[in-house]
C-alpha positions as CSV (number, residue, x, y, z in Angstrom):
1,X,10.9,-22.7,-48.8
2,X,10.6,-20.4,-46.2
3,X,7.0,-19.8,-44.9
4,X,6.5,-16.7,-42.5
5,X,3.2,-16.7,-40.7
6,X,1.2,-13.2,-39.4
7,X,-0.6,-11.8,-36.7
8,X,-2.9,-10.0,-39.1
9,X,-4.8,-13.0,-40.9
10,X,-2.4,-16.1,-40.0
11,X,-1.9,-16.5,-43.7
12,X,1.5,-17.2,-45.4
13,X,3.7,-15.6,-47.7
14,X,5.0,-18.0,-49.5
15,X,3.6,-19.8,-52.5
16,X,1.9,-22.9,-50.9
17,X,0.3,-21.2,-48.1
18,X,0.1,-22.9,-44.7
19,X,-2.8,-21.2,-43.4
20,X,-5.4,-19.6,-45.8
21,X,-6.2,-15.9,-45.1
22,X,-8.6,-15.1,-42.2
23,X,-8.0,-18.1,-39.8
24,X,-5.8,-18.9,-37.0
25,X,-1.9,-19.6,-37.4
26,X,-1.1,-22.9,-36.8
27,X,0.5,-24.0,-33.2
28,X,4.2,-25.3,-34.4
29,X,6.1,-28.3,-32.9
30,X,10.0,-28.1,-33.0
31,X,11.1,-31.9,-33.2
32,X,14.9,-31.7,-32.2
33,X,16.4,-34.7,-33.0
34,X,19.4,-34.7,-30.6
35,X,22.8,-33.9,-32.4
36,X,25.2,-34.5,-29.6
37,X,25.1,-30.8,-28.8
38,X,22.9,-29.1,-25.6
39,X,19.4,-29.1,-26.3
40,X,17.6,-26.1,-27.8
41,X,15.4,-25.7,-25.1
42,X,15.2,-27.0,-21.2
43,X,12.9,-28.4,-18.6
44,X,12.8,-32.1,-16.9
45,X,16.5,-32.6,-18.5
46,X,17.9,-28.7,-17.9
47,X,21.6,-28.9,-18.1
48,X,21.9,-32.5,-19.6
49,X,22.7,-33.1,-22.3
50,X,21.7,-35.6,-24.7
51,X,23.4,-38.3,-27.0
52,X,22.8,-38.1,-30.2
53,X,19.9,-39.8,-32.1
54,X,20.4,-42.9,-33.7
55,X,18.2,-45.9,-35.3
56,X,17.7,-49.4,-36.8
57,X,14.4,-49.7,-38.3
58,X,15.4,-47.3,-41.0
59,X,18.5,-47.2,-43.4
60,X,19.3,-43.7,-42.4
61,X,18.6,-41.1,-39.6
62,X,17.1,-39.2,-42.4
63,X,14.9,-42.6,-43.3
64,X,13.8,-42.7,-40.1
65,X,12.5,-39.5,-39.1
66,X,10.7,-39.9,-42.7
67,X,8.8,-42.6,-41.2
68,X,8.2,-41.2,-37.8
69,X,6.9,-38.7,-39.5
70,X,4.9,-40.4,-41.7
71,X,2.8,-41.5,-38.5
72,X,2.7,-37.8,-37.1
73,X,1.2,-36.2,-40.0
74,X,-1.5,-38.4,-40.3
75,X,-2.3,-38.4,-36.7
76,X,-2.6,-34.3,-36.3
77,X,-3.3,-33.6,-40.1
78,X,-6.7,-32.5,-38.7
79,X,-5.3,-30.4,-36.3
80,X,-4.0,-26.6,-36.5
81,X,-0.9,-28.1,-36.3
82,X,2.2,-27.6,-38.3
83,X,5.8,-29.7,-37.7
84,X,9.4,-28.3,-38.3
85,X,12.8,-29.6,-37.8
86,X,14.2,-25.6,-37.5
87,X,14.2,-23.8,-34.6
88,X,11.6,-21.2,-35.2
89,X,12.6,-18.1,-35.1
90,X,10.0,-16.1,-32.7
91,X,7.2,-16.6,-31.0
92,X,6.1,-19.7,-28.7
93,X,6.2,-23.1,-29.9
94,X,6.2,-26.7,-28.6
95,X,9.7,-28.3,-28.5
96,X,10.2,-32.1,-28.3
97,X,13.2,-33.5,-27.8
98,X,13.7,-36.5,-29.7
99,X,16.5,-39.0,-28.5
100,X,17.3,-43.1,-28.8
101,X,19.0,-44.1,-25.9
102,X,17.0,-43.7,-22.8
103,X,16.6,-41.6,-20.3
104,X,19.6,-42.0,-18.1
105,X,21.6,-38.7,-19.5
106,X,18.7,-37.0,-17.8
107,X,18.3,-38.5,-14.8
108,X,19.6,-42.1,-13.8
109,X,16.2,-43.1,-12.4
110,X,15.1,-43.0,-16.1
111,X,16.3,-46.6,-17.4
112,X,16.0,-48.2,-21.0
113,X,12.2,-48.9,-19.8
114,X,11.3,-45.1,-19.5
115,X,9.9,-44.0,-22.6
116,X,9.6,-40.2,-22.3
117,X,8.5,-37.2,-20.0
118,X,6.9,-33.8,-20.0
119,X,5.0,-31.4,-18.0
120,X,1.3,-30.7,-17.6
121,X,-0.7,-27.7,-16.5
122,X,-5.0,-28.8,-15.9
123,X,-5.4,-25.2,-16.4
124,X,-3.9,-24.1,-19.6
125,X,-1.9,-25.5,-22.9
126,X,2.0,-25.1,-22.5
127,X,2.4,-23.7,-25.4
128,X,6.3,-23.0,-24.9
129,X,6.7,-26.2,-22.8
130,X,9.5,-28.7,-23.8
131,X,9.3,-32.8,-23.7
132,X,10.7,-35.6,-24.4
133,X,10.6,-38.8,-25.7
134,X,13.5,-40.8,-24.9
135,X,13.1,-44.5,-26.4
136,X,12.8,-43.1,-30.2
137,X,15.3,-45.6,-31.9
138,X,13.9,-49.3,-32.6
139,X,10.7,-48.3,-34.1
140,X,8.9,-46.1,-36.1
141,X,5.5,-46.1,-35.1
142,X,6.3,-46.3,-31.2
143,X,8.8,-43.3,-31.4
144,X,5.7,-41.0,-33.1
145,X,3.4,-42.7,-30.5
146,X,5.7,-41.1,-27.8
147,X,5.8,-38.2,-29.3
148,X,2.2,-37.7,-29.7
149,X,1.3,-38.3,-26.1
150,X,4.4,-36.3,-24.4
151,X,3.6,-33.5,-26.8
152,X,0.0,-34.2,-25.7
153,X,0.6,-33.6,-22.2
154,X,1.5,-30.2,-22.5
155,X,-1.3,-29.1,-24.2
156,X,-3.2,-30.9,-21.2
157,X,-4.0,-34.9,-22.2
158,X,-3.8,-37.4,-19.4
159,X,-3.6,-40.9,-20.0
160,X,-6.7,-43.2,-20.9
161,X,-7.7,-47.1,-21.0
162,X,-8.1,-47.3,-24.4
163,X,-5.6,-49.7,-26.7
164,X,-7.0,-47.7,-29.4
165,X,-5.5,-44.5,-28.1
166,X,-2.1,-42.8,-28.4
167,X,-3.1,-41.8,-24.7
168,X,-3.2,-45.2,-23.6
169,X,-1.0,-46.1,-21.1
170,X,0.8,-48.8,-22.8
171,X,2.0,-48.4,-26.6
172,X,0.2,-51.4,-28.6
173,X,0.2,-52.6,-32.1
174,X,-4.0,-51.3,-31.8
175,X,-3.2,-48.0,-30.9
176,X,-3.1,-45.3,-34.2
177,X,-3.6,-42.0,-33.0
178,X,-5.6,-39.7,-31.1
179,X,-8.9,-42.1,-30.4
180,X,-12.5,-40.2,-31.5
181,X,-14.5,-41.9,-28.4
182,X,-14.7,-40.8,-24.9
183,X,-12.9,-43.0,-22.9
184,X,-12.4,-43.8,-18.6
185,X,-8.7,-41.6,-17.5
186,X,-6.4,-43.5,-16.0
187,X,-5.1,-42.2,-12.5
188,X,-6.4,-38.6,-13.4
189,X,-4.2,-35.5,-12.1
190,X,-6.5,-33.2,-13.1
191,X,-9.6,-34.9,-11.4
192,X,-11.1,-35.9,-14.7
193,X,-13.0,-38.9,-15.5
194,X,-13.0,-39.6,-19.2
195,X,-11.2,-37.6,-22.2
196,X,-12.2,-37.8,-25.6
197,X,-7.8,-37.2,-27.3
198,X,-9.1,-36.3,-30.4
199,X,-11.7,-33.9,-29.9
200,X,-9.4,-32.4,-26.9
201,X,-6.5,-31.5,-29.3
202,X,-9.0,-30.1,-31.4
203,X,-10.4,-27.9,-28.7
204,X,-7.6,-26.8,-27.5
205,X,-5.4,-26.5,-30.6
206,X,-8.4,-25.8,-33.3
207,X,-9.3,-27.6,-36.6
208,X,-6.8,-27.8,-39.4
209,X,-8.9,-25.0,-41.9
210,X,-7.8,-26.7,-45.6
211,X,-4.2,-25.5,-47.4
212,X,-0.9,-27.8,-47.5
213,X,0.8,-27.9,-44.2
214,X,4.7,-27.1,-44.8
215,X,7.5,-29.8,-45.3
216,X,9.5,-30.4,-42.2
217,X,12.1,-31.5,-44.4
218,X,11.9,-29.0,-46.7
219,X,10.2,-25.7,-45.7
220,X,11.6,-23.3,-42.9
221,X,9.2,-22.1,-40.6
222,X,9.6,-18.1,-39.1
223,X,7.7,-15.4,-37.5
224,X,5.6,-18.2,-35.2
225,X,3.2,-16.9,-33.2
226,X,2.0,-18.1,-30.0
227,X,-1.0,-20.5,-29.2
228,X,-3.4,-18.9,-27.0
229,X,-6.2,-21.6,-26.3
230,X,-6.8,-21.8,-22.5
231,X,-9.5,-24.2,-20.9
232,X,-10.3,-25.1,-17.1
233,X,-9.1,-26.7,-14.9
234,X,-7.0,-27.5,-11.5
235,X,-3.2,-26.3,-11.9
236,X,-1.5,-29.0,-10.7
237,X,1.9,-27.4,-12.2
238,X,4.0,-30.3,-12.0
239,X,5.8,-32.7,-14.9
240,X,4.8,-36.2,-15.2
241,X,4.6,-38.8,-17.9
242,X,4.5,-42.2,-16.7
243,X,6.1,-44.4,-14.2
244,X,6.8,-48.7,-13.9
245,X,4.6,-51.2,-12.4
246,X,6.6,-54.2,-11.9
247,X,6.1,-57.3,-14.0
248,X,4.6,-55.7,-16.4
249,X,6.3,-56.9,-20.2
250,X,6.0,-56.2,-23.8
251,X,3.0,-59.0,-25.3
252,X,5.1,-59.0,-28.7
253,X,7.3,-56.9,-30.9
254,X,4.5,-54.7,-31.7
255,X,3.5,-53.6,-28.0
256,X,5.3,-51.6,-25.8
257,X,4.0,-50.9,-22.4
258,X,3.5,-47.5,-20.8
259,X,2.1,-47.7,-17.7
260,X,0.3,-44.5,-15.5
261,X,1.5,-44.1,-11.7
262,X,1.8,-41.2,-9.5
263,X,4.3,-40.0,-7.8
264,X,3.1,-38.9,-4.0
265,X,5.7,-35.9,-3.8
266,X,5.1,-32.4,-3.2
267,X,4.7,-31.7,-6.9
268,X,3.7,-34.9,-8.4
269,X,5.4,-36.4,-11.4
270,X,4.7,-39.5,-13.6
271,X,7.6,-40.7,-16.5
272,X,6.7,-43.0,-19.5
273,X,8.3,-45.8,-19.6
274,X,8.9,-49.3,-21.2
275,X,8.6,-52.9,-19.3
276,X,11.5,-55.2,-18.3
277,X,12.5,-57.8,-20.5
């Protein structure tokens, strides 16, 4: 099915609306899961590219991203958020870059323990911006976890110390999601003190108003329109994610650190990544 979304009332026009008539269209996020071919958009990783995605926890790519997913629509069906796996075919959109081998096609500082990457503006949602998550093939749940918080960071989410969160800076077995409590930052860019993740993403990309969201795997989404939510804020214009702390390692199959840092360069950058061992 093909949904087309307008600037007039956001609704669709297809049978299964998106968006019902009078409220805002949805933001979109463009998971690309690499192919082996350049990627469809650029920015830590411009003129690199990829390997193409592969998996174990699943019996197929196509049984994987179904469970990946599964996590993802759960997490942001509350959210003015809708998912696609087509490149849409206007507007501004979120891209993510989905891959299962590392980092080290993009840059060789980015071993097996780097997780993902992606940039973030304290001033205003990067609504065209492009991420990454890197470490997207051994298990479903900490691939969408990825996801979630690099796609987070460009709409302006910073790390917290909550296990609970998706924010948090290590992946655990406790963490489902964008957490609905206020919790401490950790190492802040944006000289913040606490962040509520869930009410965040809902300020800044609006309540989900009611109506089916479209099929990834099914529907075609065209005529996207941009997201224009801005909120304040020091620019710090720079990429970051997250970046290792030495001895840190994995307490169990289900918990995969991701630890904060800063980098003290001229435009500071933090990667996620994964422990040693």
């Amino acid at each position: 099915m093909a949904i087309a979304l307008t600037a007039a009332t956001g609704a669709t026009a297809a049978a299964g609306d998106a968006t019902p008539a009078g409220s805002s269209p949805p933001a979109v996020i463009f998971l690309w899961y690499a192919d082996g071919g350049p990627a469809p958009a650029a920015s830590a990783c411009a003129g690199k590219i990829p390997p193409g995605y592969a998996c174990t926890f699943g019996t197929d790519v196509d049984d994987c991203k179904r469970q990946v997913q599964t996590y993802l629509d759960r997490w942001y069906a509350d959210l003015n958020v809708i998912f696609t796996y087509n490149r849409p075919t206007s507007g501004r959109y979120y891209t993510v870059v989905v891959t299962s081998d590392g980092g080290a096609w993009c840059n060789p500082a980015y071993d097996q323990r780097v997780g993902g990457v992606a940039p973030i503006s304290c001033e205003h949602v990067l609504d065209d911006g492009t991420c990454y998550a890197f470490q997207c093939g051994h298990d479903a749940k900490a691939c969408a976890t990825i996801i979630a918080q690099e796609q987070a960071h460009l709409v302006g989410l910073e790390h917290t110390s909550s296990h609970n969160d998706a924010m948090y800076v290590f992946v655990s077995a406790l963490s489902d999601g964008f957490e609905n409590t206020e919790n401490p930052i950790a190492n802040s860019v944006c000289n913040r003190l606490t962040q509520n993740s869930f009410q965040e993403m809902q300020q800044r990309l609006g309540a989900w108003p009611g109506g089916t969201k479209p099929d990834p795997f099914v529907d075609v989404v065209q005529g996207t329109l941009p997201v224009v939510t801005v909120y304040p804020g020091e620019l710090q214009g720079s990429a970051y994610g997250c970046s290792v702390a030495d001895g840190v390692r994995a307490k169990g199959p289900g918990f995969l650190a991701l630890i904060a840092g800063l980098a003290l360069l001229r435009r500071r950058a933090r990667r996620t990544i994964f422990p040693r061992g």
